[in-house]
C-alpha positions in Angstrom: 131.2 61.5 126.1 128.0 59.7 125.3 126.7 56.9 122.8 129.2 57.5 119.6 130.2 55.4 116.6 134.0 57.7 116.9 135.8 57.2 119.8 138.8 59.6 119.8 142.0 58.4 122.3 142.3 62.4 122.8 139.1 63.0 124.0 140.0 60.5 127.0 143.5 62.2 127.5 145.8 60.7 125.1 148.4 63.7 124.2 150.2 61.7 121.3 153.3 63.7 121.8 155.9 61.0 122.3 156.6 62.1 125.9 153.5 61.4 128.4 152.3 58.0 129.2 149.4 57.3 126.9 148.3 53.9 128.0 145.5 54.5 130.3 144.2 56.7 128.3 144.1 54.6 125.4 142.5 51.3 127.4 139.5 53.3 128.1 138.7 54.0 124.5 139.4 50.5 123.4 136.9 49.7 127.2 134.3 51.4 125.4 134.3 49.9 122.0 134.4 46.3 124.0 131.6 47.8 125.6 129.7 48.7 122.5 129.7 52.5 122.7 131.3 52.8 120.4 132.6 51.1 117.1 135.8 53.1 115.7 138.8 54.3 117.9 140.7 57.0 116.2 144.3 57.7 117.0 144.6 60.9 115.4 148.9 61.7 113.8 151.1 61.8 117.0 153.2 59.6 118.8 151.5 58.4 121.4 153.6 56.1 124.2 152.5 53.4 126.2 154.1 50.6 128.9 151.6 48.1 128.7 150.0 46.3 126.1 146.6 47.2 124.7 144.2 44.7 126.0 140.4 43.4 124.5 138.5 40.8 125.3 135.5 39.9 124.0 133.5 42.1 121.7 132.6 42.5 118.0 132.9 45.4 115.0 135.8 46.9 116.9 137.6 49.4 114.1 141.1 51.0 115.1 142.1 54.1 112.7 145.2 55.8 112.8 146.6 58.4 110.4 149.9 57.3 110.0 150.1 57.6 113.9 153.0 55.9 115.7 153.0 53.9 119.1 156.0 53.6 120.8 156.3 50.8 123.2 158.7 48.7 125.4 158.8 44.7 125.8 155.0 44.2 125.4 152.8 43.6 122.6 150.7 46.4 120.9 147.4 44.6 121.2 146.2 41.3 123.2 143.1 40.7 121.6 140.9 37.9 123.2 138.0 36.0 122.2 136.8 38.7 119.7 135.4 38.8 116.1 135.4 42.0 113.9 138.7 42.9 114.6 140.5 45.5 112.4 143.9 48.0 113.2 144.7 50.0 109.8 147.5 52.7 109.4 149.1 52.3 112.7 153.2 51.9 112.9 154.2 50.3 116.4 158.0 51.3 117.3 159.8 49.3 119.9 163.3 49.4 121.0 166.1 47.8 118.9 167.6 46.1 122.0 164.5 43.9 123.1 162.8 42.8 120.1 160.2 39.9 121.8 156.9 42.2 120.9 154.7 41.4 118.9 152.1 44.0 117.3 148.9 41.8 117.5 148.7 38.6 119.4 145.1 36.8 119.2 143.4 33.9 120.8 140.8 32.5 119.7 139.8 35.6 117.0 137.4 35.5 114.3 137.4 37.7 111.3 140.7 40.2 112.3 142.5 42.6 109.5 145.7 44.3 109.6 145.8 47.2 107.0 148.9 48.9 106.6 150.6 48.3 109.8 153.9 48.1 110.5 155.9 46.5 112.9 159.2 48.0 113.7 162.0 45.5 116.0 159.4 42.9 116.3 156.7 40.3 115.0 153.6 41.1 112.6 151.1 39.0 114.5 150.5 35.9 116.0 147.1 33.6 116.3 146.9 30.8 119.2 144.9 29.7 121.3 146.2 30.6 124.9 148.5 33.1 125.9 149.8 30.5 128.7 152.0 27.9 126.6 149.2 25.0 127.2 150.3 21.9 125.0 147.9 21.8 121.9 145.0 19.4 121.8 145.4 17.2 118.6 142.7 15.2 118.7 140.5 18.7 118.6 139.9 19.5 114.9 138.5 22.4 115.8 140.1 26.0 114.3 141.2 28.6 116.8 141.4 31.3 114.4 139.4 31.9 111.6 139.6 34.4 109.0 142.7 36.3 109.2 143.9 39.0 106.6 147.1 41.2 106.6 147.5 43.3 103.9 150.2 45.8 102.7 151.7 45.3 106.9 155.0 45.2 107.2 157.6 43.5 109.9 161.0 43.9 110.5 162.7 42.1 113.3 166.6 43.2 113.7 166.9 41.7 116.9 165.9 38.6 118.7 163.0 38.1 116.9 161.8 34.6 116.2 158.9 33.8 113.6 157.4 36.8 112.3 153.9 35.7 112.1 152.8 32.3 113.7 149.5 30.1 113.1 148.0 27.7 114.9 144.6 25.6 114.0 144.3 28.0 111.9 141.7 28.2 108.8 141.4 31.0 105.8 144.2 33.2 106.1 145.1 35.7 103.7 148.7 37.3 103.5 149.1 40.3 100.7 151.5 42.6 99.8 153.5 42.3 103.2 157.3 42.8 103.4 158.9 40.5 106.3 162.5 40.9 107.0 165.1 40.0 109.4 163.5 37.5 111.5 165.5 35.4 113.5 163.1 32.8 112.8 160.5 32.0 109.7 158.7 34.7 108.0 155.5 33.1 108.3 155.0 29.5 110.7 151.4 27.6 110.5 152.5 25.3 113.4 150.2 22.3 114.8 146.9 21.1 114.2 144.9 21.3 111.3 145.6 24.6 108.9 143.8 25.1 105.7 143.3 27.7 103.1 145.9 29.9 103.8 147.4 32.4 100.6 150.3 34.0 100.4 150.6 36.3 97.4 152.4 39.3 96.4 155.0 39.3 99.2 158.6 39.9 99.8 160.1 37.9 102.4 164.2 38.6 102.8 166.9 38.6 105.0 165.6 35.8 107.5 167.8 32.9 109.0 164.6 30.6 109.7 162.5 29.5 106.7 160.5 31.6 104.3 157.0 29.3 104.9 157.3 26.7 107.6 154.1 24.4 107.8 154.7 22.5 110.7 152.3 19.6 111.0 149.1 18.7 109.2 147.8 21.3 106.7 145.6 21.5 103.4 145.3 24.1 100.7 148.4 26.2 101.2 148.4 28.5 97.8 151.9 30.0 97.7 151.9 32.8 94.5 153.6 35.8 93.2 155.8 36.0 96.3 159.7 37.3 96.1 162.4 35.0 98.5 165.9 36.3 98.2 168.5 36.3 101.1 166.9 33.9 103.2 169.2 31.3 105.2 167.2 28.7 106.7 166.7 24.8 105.8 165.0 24.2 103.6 165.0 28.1 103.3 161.4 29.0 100.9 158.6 26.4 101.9 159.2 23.4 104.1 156.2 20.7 104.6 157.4 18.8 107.5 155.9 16.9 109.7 157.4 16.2 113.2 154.4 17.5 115.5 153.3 14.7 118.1 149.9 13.1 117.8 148.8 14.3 114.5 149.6 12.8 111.3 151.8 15.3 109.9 150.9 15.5 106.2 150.3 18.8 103.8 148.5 18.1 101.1 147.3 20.4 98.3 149.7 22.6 98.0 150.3 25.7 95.3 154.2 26.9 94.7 153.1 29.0 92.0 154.7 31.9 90.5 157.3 32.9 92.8 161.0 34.5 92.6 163.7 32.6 94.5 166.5 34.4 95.0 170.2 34.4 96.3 168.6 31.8 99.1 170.5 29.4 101.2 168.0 26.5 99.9 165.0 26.4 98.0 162.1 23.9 98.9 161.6 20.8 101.5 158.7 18.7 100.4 159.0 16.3 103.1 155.1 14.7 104.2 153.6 16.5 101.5 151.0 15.0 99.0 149.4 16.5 96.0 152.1 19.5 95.7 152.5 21.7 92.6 155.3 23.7 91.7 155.0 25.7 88.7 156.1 29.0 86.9 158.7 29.7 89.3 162.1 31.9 88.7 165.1 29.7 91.4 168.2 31.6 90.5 171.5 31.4 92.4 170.5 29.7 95.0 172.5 26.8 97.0 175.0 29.1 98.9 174.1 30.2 102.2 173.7 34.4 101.7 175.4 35.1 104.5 178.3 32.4 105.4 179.2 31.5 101.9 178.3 27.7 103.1 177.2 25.6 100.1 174.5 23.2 100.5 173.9 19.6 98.7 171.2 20.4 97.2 168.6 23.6 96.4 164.7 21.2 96.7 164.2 18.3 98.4 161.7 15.6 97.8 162.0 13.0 101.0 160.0 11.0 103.4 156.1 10.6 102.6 156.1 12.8 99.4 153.8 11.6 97.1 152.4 13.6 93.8 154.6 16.4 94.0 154.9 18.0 90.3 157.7 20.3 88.6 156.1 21.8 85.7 157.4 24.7 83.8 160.1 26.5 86.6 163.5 28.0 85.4 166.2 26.8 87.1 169.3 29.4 86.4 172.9 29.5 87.8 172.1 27.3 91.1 175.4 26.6 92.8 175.1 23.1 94.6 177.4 20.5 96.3 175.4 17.1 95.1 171.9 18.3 93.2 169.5 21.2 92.1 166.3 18.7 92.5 167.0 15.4 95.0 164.6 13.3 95.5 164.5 10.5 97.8 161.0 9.5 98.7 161.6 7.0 101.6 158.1 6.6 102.6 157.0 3.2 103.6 154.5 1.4 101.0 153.6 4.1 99.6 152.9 5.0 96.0 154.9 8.3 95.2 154.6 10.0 91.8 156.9 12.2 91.0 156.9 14.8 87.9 159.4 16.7 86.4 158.0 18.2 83.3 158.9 21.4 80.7 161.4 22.6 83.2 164.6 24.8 82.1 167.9 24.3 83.6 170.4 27.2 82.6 173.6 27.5 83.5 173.7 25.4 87.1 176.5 24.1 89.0 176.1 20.8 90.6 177.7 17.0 90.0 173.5 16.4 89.2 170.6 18.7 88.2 168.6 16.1 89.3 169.2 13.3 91.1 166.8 10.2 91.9 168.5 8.6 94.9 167.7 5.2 96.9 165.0 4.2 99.0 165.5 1.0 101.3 161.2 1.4 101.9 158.0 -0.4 100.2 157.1 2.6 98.4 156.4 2.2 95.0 157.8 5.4 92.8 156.7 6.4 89.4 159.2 9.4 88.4 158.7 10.9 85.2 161.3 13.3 83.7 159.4 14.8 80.4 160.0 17.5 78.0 163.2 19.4 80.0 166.1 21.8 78.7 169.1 20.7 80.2 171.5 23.3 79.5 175.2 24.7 80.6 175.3 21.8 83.5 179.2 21.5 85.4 178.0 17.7 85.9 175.2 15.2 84.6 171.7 16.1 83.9 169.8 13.2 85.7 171.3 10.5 87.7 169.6 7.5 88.9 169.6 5.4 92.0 167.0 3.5 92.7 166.2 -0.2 94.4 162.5 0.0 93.4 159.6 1.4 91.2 159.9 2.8 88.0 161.4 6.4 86.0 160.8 7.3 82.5 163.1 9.8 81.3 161.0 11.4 77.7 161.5 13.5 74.9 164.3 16.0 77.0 166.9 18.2 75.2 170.4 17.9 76.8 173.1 20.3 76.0 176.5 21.8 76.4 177.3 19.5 79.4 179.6 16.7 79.9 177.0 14.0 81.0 173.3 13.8 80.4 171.8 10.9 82.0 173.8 8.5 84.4 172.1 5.1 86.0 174.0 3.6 89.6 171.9 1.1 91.1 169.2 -0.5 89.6 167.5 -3.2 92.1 165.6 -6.0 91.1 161.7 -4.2 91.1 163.3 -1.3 89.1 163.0 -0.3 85.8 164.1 2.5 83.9 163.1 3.9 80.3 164.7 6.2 78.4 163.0 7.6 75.0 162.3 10.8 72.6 165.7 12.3 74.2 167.9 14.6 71.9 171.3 14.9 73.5 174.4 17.3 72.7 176.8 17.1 75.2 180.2 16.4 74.1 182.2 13.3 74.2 179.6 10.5 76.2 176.8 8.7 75.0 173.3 9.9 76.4 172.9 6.6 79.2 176.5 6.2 81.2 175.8 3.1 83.5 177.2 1.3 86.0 174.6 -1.2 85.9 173.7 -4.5 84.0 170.5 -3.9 83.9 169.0 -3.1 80.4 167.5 0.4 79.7 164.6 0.7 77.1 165.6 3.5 74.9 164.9 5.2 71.3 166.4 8.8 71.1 168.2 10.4 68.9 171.9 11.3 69.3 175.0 10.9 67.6 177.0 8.4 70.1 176.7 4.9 70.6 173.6 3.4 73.0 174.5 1.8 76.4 172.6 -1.8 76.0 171.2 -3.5 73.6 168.6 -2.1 71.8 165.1 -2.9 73.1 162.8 -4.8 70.1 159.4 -3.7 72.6 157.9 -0.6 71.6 158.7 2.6 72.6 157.4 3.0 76.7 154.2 4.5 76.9 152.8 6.8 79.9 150.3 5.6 82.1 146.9 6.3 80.5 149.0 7.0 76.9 148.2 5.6 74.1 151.0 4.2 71.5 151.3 2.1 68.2 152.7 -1.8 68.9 154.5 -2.1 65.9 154.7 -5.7 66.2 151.4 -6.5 66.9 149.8 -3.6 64.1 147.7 -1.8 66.3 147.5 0.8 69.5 147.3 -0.3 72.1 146.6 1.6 75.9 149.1 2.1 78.7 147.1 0.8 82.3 149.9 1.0 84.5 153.9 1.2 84.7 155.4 -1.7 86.9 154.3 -4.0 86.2 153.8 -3.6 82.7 149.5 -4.0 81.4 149.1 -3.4 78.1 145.3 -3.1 76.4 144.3 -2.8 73.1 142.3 -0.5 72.1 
């Protein structure tokens, strides 16, 4: 055959007509291109059949072409691809049987620079990058990557049976995910699990019909953009993206984190921030979410904030016709002496069932919270907008429209290192005054609504962000906001 760039699985006896046994045939090519004689190995349109998976180990600049050629397979993967940079499969479909569903098309170890263009993975998993093929416990304390530079783009997989995560990551760094439909999974669409991930984007994908999670990052991770994606039918808890981090030996915290732009959809649940710092959540469509797509099972609530979560923001999301047992938004925060910021800013909540859109529960720990709740619609709510529970730290509740609702805001348990300030509101809702408490503790407020306050009225000023600047009426001059609890006050 000689020195050749093209190295066509015909030419070494590949017949590609769905009936002989291609698989030898095919090694041989893919031998070569290890080899370095050459760099592309065509599969030219057929079906070619194989009973082993396609093995490579070592080498670089290895190119797989088909033309919208099919390999049908049994229980293997398609390719086991070893220690091997330059790594690219485009328009290649890999059919398996419906009653096994444990393949996988590509499984790497240990792979730098590896593309999957337009391939599609029928009754099994996309692809999955680790670092042994064996099951050897991962290394913690190594914060080294396994895998670096991983793209799949416009692939698709669709596991109907007995199919667990549908793409998996381990110590994994700069993975891109693009225009890939992922369906059916028994398992999470896409899983970054143990060690240290980072820079990983997901964008322009559809991920439906799975009973594990949408995103699961499972252990440490950093810079996980999240954006333009469409979640609908998906059953698992939290159900979209879940931060969590129960890994041993590492720290288990995400942190910079971009939810950005998404569709959520007719899903079980919606997000599970727990362990994750520095998380933004903006421009997002969550509609009619809360009962399980399948089951009919309602859920208590459609996001959680819990655990270690610290500086996760809400700006700007629509929040439409979410059915939920306790709350659309919960957020507990029980992280131990910790100083968790919470926003909640320019967010619209239409036409949601749910005793509380958002509710701010207790937390027995040290942490310190700052909650801010600024510039929502509350709108169509079954129950309150906003209720609040907390033995510690401090929410502000600004300049927030409520309407056509029974309750807007409604205050528990206040403990003795809590505060709570309520200002700028506007309120609608029939037949209650905008602060229902249970509480004796006195609420700063100056809002405008047409029923009486709850409390006496505060003679301070109005209560300023931190960093904010605001007029002291008393004192004739602005003064300059330094911190919340306790309260600092400078003049400017």
């Amino acid at each position: 055959m000689g020195i050749d760039l093209h190295l066509n699985v015909r030419d070494y006896g590949a017949k590609g007509d769905g009936v002989a046994n291609d698989t030898s045939a095919i090694q041989a090519a893919l031998n070569d291109a290890v080899k370095g004689i050459g760099t592309v190995v065509l599969f030219p349109f057929g079906t070619y059949r194989i009973t082993a998976a396609l093995t490579i180990t070592g080498g670089n600049r290895i190119f797989v072409e088909g033309d919208g050629s099919v390999i049908q397979g049994g229980r293997e993967d398609l390719f086991r691809v070893q220690d091997t940079s330059n790594f690219q499969v485009s328009h290649l479909t890999y059919d398996t049987p419906t009653t096994q569903g444990v393949a996988r098309f590509f499984r790497g170890i240990r792979i730098t620079n590896a593309t999957l263009f337009d391939c599609h993975m029928k009754n099994g998993a996309l692809a999955y990058f680790l670092g042994t093929y064996d099951g050897d416990p991962i290394d913690y304390t190594d914060k080294t990557f396994w895998n670096s530079f991983i793209r799949l783009e416009k692939c698709t997989a669709t596991g109907s049976y007995l199919v667990d995560n549908l793409v998996m990551c381990q110590k994994t760094n700069n993975v891109v995910i693009d225009q890939c439909l992922l369906e059916q999974g028994t398992g999470d669409g896409v899983k970054f699990n143990g060690g240290d991930s980072e820079n990983l984007y997901l964008t322009h994908n559809e991920i439906r019909y799975m009973n594990g999670d949408g995103v699961d990052m499972f252990g440490s991770g950093r810079y996980l953009h999240i954006n333009d994606n469409y979640f609908h039918h998906v059953r698992g808890y939290p159900a979209n993206l879940k931060l969590s981090g129960d890994q041993a030996n590492q720290d288990g915290s995400s942190f910079k984190a971009w939810f950005v732009n998404n569709r959520v959809e007719n899903n079980a649940l919606g997000l599970g921030l727990a362990n994750g710092k520095n998380i933004l959540v903006q421009g997002n469509i969550f509609q009619k979410n809360g009962v399980d797509p399948v089951d009919g099972t309602k859920y208590s609530h459609m996001i959680m904030v819990d655990e270690s979560a610290e500086d996760i923001r809400f700006i700007d999301n629509d929040f439409f016709q979410n059915d939920t047992k306790q709350a659309v938004i919960s957020l507990e925060q029980m992280g131990q002496g910790m100083n968790l910021y919470t926003l909640v800013q320019g967010n619209r909540f239409r036409g949601n069932s749910a005793p509380a859109l958002i509710s701010i529960g207790k937390s027995e720990s040290t942490a310190n919270r700052m909650i801010d709740i600024e510039g929502n619609l509350f709108d169509g709510m079954t129950g309150r907008a906003v209720q609040v529970q907390i033995n510690r730290g401090s929410v502000a509740i600004k300049n927030n429209r409520f309407l056509n609702g029974p309750e807007a805001i409604r205050i528990s348990t206040l403990g003795v290192n809590a505060e709570v300030v309520v200002v700028g509101n506007k309120s609608e809702v029939s037949g209650a005054p905008l602060v229902n408490s249970t509480t004796s503790a006195q609420v700063e407020h100056d809002n405008s609504w047409n029923y009486p306050l709850f409390g006496p009225t505060s003679k301070r000023p109005l209560y300023p962000y931190l960093g904010q600047q605001y007029y002291d009426t008393t004192l004739g001059r602005l003064m300059y906001c330094r911190s919340i609890t306790p309260r600092q006050w400078t003049a400017l």
